[in-house]
C-alpha positions as CSV (number, residue, x, y, z in Angstrom):
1,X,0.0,0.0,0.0
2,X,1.1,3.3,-1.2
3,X,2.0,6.0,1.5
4,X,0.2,8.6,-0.5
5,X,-3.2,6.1,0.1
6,X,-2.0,6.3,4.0
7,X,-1.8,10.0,4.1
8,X,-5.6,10.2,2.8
9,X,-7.0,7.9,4.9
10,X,-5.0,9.6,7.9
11,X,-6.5,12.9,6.6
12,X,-9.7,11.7,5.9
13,X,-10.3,10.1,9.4
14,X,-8.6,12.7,11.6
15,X,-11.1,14.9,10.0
16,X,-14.7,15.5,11.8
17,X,-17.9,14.7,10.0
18,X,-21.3,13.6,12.4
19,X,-24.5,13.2,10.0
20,X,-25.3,16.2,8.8
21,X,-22.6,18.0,9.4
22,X,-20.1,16.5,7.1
23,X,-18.6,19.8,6.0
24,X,-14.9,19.9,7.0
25,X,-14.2,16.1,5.8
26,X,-15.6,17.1,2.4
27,X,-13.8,19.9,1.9
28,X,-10.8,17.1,2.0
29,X,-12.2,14.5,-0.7
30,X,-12.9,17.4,-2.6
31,X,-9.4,18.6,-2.4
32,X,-8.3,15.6,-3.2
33,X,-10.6,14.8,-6.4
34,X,-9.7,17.7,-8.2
35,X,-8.0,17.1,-11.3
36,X,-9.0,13.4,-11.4
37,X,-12.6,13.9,-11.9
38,X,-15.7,16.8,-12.7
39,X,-16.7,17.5,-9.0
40,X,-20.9,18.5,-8.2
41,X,-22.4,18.4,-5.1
42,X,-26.7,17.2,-4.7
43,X,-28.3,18.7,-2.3
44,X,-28.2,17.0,0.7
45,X,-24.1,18.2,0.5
46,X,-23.3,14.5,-1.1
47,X,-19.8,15.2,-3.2
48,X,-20.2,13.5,-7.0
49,X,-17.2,13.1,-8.9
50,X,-17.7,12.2,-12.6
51,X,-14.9,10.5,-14.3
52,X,-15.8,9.9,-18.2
53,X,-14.3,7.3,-20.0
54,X,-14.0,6.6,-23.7
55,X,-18.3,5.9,-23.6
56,X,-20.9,7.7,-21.6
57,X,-22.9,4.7,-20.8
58,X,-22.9,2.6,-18.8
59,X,-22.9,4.9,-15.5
60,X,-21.0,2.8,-12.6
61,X,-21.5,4.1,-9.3
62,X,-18.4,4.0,-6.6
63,X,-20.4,5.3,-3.5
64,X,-18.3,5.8,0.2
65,X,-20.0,7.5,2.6
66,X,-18.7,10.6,4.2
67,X,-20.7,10.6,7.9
68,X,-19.2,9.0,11.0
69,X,-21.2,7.9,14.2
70,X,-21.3,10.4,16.7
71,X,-23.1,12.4,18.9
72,X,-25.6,15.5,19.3
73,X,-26.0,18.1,22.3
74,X,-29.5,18.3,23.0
75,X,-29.7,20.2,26.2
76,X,-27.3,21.5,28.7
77,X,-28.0,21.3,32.6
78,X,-28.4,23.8,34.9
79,X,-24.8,22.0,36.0
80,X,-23.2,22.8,32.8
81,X,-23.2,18.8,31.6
82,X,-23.9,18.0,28.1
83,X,-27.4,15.7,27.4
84,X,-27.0,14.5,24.2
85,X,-28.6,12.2,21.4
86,X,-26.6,9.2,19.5
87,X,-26.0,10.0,15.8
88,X,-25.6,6.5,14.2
89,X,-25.3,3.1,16.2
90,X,-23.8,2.9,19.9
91,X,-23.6,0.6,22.4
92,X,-23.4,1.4,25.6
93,X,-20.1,-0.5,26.6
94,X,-17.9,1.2,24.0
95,X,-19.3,4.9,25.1
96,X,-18.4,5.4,28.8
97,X,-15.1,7.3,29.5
98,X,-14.3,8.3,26.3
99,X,-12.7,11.7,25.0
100,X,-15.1,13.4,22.7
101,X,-14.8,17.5,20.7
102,X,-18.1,19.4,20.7
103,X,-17.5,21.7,17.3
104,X,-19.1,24.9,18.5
105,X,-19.1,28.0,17.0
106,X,-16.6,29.7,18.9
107,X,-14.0,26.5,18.5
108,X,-13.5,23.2,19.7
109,X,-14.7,22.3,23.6
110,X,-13.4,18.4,24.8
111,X,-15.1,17.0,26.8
112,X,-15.4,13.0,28.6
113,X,-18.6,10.7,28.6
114,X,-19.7,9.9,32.1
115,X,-22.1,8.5,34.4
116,X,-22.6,7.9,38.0
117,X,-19.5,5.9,39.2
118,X,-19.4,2.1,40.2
119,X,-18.4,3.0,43.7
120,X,-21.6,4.6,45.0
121,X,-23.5,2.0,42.6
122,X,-25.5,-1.1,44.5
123,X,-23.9,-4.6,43.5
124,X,-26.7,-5.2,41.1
125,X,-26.7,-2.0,39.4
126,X,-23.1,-2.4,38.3
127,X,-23.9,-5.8,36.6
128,X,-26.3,-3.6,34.4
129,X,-24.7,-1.8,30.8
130,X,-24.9,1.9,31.6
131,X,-28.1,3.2,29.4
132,X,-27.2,6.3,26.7
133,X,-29.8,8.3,28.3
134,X,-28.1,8.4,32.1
135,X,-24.8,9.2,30.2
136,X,-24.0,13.0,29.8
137,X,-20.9,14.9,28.3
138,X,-18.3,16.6,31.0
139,X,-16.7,19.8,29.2
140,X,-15.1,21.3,32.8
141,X,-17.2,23.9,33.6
142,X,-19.5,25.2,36.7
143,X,-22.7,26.0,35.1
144,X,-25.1,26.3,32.0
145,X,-24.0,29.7,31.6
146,X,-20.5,28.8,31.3
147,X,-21.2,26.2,28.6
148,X,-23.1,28.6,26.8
149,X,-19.4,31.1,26.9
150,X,-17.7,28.3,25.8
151,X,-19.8,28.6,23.0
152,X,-22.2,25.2,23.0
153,X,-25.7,25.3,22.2
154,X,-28.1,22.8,21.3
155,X,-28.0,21.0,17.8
156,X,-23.7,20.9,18.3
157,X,-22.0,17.7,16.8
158,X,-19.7,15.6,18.5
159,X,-16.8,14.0,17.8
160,X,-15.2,10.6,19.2
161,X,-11.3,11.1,19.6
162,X,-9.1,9.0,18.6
163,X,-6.2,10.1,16.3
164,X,-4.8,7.7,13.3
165,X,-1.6,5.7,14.4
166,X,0.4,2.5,12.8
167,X,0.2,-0.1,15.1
168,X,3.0,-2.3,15.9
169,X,3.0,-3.9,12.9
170,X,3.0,-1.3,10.6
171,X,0.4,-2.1,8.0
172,X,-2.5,-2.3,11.1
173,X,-3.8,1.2,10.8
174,X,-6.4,2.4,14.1
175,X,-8.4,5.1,13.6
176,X,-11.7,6.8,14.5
177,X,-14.3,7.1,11.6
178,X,-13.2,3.9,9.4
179,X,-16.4,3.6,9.0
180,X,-16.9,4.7,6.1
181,X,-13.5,7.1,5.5
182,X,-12.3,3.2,4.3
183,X,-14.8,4.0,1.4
184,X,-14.4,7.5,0.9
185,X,-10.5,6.3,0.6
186,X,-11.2,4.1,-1.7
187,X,-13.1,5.7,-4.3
188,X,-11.0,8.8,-4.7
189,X,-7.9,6.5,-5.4
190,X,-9.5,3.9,-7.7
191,X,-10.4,7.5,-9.6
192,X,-6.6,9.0,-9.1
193,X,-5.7,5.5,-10.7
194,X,-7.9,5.2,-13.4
195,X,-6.9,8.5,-14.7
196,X,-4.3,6.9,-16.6
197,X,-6.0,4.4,-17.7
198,X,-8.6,3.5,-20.6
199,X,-12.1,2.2,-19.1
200,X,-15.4,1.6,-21.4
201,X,-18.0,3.6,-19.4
202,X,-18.6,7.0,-17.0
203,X,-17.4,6.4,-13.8
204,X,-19.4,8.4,-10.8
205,X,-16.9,8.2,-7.7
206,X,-19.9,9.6,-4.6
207,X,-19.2,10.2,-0.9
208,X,-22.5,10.6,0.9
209,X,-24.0,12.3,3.5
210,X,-26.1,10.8,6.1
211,X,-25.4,6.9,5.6
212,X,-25.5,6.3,9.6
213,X,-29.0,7.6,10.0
214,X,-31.0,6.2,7.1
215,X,-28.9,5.8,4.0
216,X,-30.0,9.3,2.7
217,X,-27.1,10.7,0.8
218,X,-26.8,7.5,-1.2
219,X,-30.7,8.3,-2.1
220,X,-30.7,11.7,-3.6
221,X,-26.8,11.5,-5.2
222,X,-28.4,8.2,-7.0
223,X,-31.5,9.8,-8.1
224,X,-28.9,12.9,-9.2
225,X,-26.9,10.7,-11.3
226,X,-29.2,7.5,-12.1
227,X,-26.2,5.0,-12.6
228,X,-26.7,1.4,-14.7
229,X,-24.4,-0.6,-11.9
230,X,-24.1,0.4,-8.4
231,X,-21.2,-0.4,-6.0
232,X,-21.2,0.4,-2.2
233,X,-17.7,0.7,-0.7
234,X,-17.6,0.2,2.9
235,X,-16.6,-1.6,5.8
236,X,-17.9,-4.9,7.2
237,X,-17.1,-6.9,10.9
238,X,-13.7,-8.4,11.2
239,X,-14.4,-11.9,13.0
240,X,-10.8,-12.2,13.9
241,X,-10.9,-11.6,17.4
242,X,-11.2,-13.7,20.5
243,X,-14.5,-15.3,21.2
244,X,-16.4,-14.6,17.4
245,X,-16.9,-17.6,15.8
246,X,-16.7,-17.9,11.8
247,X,-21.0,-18.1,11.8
248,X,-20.8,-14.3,13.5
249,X,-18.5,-12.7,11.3
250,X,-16.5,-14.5,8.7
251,X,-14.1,-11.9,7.5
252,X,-10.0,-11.5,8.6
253,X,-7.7,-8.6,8.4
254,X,-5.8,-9.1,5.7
255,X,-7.0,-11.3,3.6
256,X,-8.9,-9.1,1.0
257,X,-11.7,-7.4,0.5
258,X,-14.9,-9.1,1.4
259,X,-18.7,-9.4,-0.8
260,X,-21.0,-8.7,1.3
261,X,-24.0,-11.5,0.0
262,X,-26.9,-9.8,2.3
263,X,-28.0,-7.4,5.0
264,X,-31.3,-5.8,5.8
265,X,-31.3,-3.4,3.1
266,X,-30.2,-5.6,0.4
267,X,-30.2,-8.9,-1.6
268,X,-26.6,-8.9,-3.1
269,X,-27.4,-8.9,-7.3
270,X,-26.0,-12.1,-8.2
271,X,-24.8,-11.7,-11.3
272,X,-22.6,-8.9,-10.6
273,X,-21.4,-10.6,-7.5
274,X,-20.3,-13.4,-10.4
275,X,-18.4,-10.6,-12.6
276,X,-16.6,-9.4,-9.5
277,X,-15.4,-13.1,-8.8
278,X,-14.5,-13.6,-12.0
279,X,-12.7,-10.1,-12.0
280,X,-10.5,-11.1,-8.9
281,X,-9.7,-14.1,-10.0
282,X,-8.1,-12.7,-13.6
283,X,-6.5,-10.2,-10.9
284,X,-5.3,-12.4,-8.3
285,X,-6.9,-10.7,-5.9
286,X,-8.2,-12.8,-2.9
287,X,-12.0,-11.7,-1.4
288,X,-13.9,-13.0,1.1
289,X,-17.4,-13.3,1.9
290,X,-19.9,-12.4,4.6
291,X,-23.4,-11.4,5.2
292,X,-25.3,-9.5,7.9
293,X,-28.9,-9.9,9.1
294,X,-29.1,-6.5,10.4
295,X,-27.3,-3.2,9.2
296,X,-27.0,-2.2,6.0
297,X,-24.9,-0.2,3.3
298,X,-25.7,3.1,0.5
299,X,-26.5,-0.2,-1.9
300,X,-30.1,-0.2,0.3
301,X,-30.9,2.6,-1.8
302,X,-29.0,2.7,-4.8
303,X,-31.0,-0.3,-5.8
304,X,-33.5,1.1,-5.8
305,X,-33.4,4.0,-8.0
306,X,-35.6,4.5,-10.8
307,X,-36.4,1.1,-12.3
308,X,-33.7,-0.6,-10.4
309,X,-29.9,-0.8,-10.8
310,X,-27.7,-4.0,-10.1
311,X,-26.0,-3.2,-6.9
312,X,-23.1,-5.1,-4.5
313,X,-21.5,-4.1,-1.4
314,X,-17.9,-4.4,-1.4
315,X,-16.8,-4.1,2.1
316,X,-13.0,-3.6,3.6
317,X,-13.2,-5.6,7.1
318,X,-12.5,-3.8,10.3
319,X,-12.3,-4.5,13.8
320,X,-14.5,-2.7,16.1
321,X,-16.7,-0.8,14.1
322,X,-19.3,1.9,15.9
323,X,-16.8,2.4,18.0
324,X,-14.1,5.3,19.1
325,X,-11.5,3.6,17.8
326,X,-11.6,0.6,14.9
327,X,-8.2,-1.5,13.2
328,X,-8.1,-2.1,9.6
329,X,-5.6,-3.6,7.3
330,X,-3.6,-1.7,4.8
331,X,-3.3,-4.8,2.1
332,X,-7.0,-5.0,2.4
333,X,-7.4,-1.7,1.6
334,X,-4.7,-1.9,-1.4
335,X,-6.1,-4.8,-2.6
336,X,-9.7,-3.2,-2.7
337,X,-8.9,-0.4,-4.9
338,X,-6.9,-2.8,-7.0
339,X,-10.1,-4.4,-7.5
340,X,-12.4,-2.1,-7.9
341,X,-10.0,-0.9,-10.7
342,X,-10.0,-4.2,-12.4
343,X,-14.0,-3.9,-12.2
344,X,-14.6,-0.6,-13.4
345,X,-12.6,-1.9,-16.7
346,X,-14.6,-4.9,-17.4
347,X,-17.7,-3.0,-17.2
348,X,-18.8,-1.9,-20.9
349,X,-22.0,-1.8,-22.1
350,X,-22.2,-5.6,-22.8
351,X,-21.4,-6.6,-19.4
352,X,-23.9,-4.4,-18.3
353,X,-26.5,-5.4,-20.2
354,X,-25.8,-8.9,-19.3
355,X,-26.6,-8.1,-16.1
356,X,-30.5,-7.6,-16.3
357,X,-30.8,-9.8,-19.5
């Protein structure tokens, strides 16, 4: 893996982006698209990168989305503490203690989960999870009216900590925001790469908005561009820690990117699951396979645009997703935009068509 690919996904994850407030991480894919492809935005604030090729048709759709689980202040106490709403899926063991950034208007404010502490708890209460809504945010101050100089106010986002290191091997990467920076990563540099090279169709590389909370971006920047094949890039479950067991999560770090056959928002399209097999097979590329029965990725909705479009998840595997801090695998991440590549050139207008014939 390249250490330019390294540096974006550093960038890319360092940067903040909650639901709906996705602003500063887009200014960076942009940034980093221009020159490689014709950049639009729709208007949910979903970045579209069109890359033609030598045909306009067919459309192929590389869709990452930009949004990270996070948080929201909802109300501060007459104590100064931060009450706030879940943006995306917690749970409740992964929240407690951790650092978090409320992006105010005047600045930055960090602040620390908490909760009542296990030491004035009764024996049975601390055998219970902590629930979200007894949680608040501790940003050091006396009283509401001290938050409110600090500069918070109701509607703020916030933003898990956790800044991107190398692990000690080097090619583990941990970082907040993996999910889905892993996919915004990968789109802008199978576009960087295929700038060079010849490919028989119009290639829209997409980051969306609003993925964690409904899948929304990947609605309206689909209806915007109305692609013929439809490819989410994202991250799936790593099952290669202690205690998961292969029929919870079959996917490793490091060995490839992985198909994701079904979730609750999609049925994987079969055929095009058999060209991208075939694809990494010519390629040499290793994948792997999993499926979910909950969750689900932008293909939820791409499919679902206009009279339908054959879609597949393509998913980089991580450990400890919708979480502060998750692990990926550089070769996997390598070896996904290698494939991707190798896709995006098979698919002319025959192999499209042989999709729905």
């Amino acid at each position: 893996m390249s250490e330019e690919l390294i540096s974006l996904l550093r960038d890319l994850t360092d940067a903040p982006g909650t639901p709906g407030n996705e602003g500063e991480v887009r200014s960076i894919v942009e940034d980093r698209l221009r020159g490689y492809a014709e950049l639009s935005r729709d208007r949910l604030g979903s970045v579209i990168a069109r890359k033609p090729g030598s045909s306009p048709a067919p459309k192929v759709m590389l869709a990452g989305h930009l949004d990270e689980i996070g948080f929201m202040v909802t109300r501060i106490t007459d104590e100064g503490f931060l009450k706030f709403q879940t943006l995306g899926g917690w749970w409740e063991q992964v929240m407690l203690a951790q650092r978090v950034v409320v992006k105010t208007r005047k600045g930055d404010v960090w602040g620390v989960v908490g909760s009542k502490p296990p030491h004035i708890l009764t024996p049975e209460q601390r055998k219970k999870v902590v629930e979200k809504r007894d949680m608040f945010i501790d940003i050091g101050v006396a009283s509401k009216e001290e938050a409110e100089a600090a500069g918070v106010r109701p509607g703020d986002p916030i933003i898990p900590v956790c800044e991107f290191r190398r692990l000690a091997n080097p090619k583990y990467l941990m970082a907040k925001a993996l999910d889905n920076r892993v996919g915004c990563a990968v789109a802008i540099e199978v576009l960087r790469r295929l700038k060079e090279i010849d490919h028989p169709n119009t290639v829209y590389g997409v980051a969306t908005v609003q993925e964690e909370v409904g899948l929304r971006g990947a609605q309206t920047s689909a209806q915007t561009i109305l692609p013929d094949v439809a490819f989410a890039l994202d991250v799936g479950i790593a099952g290669d820690t202690p205690g998961v067991k292969a029929d919870d999560a079959q996917s490793k770090l490091g060995k490839g990117p992985t198909i994701l056959l079904y979730d609750a928002t999609l049925v994987s399209h079969w055929k095009l699951r058999n060209l991208v097999l075939d694809v990494a097979e010519r390629a040499g590329i290793s994948v792997q396979f999993d499926s979910m029965p909950g969750g689900g990725t932008d293909a939820g909705r791409m499919h679902l645009v206009g009279s339908g479009v054959p879609s597949l998840a393509i998913a980089v595997p991580v450990r400890y997703i919708h979480s502060h801090a998750g692990i990926v695998h550089a070769d996997d991440l390598e070896n996904t935009v290698r494939l991707m590549v190798e896709v995006v050139r098979s698919l002319d207008a025959k192999a499209v068509a042989d999709l729905v014939s």
